[in-house]
N, C-alpha and C positions, 0 to 999 in steps of 0.2 A: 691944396687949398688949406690954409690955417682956420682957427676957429675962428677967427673974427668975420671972414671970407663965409664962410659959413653959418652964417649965423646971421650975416645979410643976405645971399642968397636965397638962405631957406624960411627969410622973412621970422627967425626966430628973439623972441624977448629974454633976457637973464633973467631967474626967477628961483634965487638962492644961490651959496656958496656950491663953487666947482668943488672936487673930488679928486686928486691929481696922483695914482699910482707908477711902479713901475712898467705898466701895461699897457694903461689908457689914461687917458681923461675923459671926465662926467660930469655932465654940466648940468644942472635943473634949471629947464626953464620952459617959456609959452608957445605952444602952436597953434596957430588961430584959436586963440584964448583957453586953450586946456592945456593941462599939464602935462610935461613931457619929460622926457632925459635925451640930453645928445651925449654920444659915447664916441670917443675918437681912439682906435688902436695904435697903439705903439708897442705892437707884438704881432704875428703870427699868428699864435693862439686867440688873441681879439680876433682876428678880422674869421677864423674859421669859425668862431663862432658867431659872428652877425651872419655869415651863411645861413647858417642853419637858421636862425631867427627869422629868418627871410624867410627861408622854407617852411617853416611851420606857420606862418602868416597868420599868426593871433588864434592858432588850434593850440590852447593849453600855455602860451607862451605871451610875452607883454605882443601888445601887436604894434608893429613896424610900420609909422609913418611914410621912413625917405631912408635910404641905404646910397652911398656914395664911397665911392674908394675906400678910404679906413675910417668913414662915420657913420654910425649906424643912429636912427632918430626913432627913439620908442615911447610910446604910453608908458608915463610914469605909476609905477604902484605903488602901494603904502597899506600895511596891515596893522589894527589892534585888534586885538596884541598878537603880536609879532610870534611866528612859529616856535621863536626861542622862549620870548616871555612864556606860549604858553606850557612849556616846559619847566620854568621854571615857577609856575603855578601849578601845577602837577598834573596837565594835560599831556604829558608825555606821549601816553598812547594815541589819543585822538589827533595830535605831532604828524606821530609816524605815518598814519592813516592820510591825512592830507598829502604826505611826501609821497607814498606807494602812490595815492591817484594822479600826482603828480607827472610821477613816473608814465606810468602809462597814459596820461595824455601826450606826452613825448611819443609812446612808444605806436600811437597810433596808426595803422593802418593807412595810407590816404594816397592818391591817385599824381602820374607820374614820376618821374625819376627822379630819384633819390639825389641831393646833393653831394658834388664832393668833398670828398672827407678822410682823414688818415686813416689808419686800421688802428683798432685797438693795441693790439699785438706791440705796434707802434710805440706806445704809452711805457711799457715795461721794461724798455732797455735798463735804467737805473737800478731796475730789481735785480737782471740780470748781474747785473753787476756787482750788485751787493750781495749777491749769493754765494761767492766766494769767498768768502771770510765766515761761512758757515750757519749754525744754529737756528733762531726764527727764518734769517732773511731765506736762507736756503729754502727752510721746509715751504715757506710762501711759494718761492718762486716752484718747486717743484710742484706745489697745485697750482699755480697761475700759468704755467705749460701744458697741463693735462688740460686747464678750462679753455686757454683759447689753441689747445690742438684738436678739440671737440666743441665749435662753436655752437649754440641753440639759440634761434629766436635773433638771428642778424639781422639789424636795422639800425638805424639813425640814430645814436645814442646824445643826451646832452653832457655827460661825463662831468659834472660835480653836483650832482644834484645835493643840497643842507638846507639846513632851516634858515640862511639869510638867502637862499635862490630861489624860492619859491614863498612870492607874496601874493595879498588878495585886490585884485582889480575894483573899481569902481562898483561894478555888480556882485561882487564877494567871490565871484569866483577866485579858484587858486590858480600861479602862473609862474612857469619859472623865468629867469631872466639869465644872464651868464655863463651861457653853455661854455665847453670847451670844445665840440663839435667832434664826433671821432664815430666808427661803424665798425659795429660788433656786437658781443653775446646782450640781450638788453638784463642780463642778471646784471652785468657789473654796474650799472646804475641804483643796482640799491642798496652797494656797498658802504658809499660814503656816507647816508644816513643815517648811517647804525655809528658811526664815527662822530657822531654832531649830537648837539651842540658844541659841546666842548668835551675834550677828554678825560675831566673829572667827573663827566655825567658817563660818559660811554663804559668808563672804567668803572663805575657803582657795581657793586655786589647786584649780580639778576639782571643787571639792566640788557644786559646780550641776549642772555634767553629767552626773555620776557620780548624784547623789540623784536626779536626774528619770530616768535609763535605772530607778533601784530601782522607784520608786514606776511609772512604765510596765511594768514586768515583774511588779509585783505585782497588776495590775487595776486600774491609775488610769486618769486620764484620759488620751489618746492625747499623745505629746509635743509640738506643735504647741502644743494648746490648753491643755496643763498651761504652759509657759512662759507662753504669754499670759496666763495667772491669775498668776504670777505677777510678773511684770512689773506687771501692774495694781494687785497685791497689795500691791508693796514702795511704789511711788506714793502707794498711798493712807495708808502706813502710815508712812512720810515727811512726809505732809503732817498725821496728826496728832500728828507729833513735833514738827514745827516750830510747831503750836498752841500744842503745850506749852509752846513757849521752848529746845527738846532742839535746836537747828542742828547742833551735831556730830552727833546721832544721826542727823539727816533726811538730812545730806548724806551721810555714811556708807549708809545703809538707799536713797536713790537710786542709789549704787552696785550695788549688789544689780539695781534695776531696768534697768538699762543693761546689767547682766550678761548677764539673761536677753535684754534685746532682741538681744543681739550672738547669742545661742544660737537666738534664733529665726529670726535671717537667714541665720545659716550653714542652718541648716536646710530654710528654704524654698528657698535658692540653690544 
């Protein structure tokens, strides 16, 4: 069914410019007169992710109108200011603290069976691969083999948790949108926040040590094994930069990784 099919079907109004990626398309518009977004997959990784959005049925996440083959029809959000702006206001901290709770309303506890979903493990081949040619990518992958050959705390991850996935609902609550949908350790979810907003912020003088004491004082994972997620994090997230052809960003973003290894050694020393 195309979106136009769609869109009479599900009795929906345009209601602003579509969004047209490599991925999907995103369309803003009305559902029995409230706002919404329709999202149509044109990947894999979309449609695993409206799984999960489906499964989490508005615990912590936009809540899910209508779900049909590769459209998924969600409660639109809209935050001021925005978890980035408020970083670049110098909310930094208070940032991070929405995303950790963020997290854990993902990482929720909740009754029946868990969706299917790839394995984490899964996510890493790229790392693997670039571990070969040695130095950060290497030392990554060799703590991203120790963390998922000793999994803790498996469940239903949304795997990109940042400050443009988690916006505030109509009642201010927070809520992620755009899982990648995957099942494993729930550390590796507080990876990518310590990576965000942007790599000029993540890269500041303090900003690592300062963000991992936040996310440890708010209920994350202990500091030890939150660096090793990230460390593992920035590796792998390097090495699909460099897929891309992105070499400034990878070398850049293995910086990031060497950061945390240095923060992990002072710590265990």
């Amino acid at each position: 069914m195309n979106v136009t099919d769609l869109m009479r079907a599900w009795h929906l109004e345009p209601d602003g410019d579509a969004i047209h990626t490599f991925s999907s398309d995103v369309i803003p518009v009305r559902f029995g007169g409230q706002p919404a977004m329709l999202k149509v997959a044109r990947h894999d990784e979309e449609r695993r992710g409206h799984t999960l959005m489906a499964w989490l049925a508005g615990d912590g996440a936009a809540r899910v109108f209508r779900r049909g083959g590769a459209a998924l029809l969600m409660e639109r959000l809209g935050s001021t200011p925005t978890l980035s702006q408020m970083v670049e206001d110098g909310d930094d901290d208070d940032a991070t603290r929405v995303l950790v709770g963020a997290a854990q309303a993902v990482h929720r506890d909740r009754p029946g069976v868990w969706p299917e979903l790839p394995e984490l493990r899964t996510w890493f081949r790229s790392l693997e691969a670039s571990a070969a040619g040695g130095g950060a990518a290497a030392a990554a992958w060799a703590v991203a083999r120790s963390l998922l050959d000793d999994p803790q705390d498996v469940r239903p991850l949304h795997g990109d948790i940042h400050h443009g996935n988690v916006m505030a609902s109509a009642d201010r609550s927070w809520r992620v949108i755009d899982p990648k949908g995957l099942l494993g350790d729930s550390g590796y979810d507080y990876a990518n926040m310590l990576c965000n907003p942007l790599l000029d912020v993540a890269l500041s003088p303090g900003r690592l040590e300062r963000q991992v004491a936040v996310v440890v004082s708010a209920g994350g994972p202990e500091r030890a094994r939150l660096l090793s997620w990230v460390q593992a994090y920035t590796g792998l997230s390097a090495a699909w930069h460099a897929e891309s052809g992105e070499t400034v960003h990878a070398a850049r973003t293995l910086e990031l990784s060497r950061l945390a290894a240095g923060l992990l050694s002072a710590h265990r020393n």
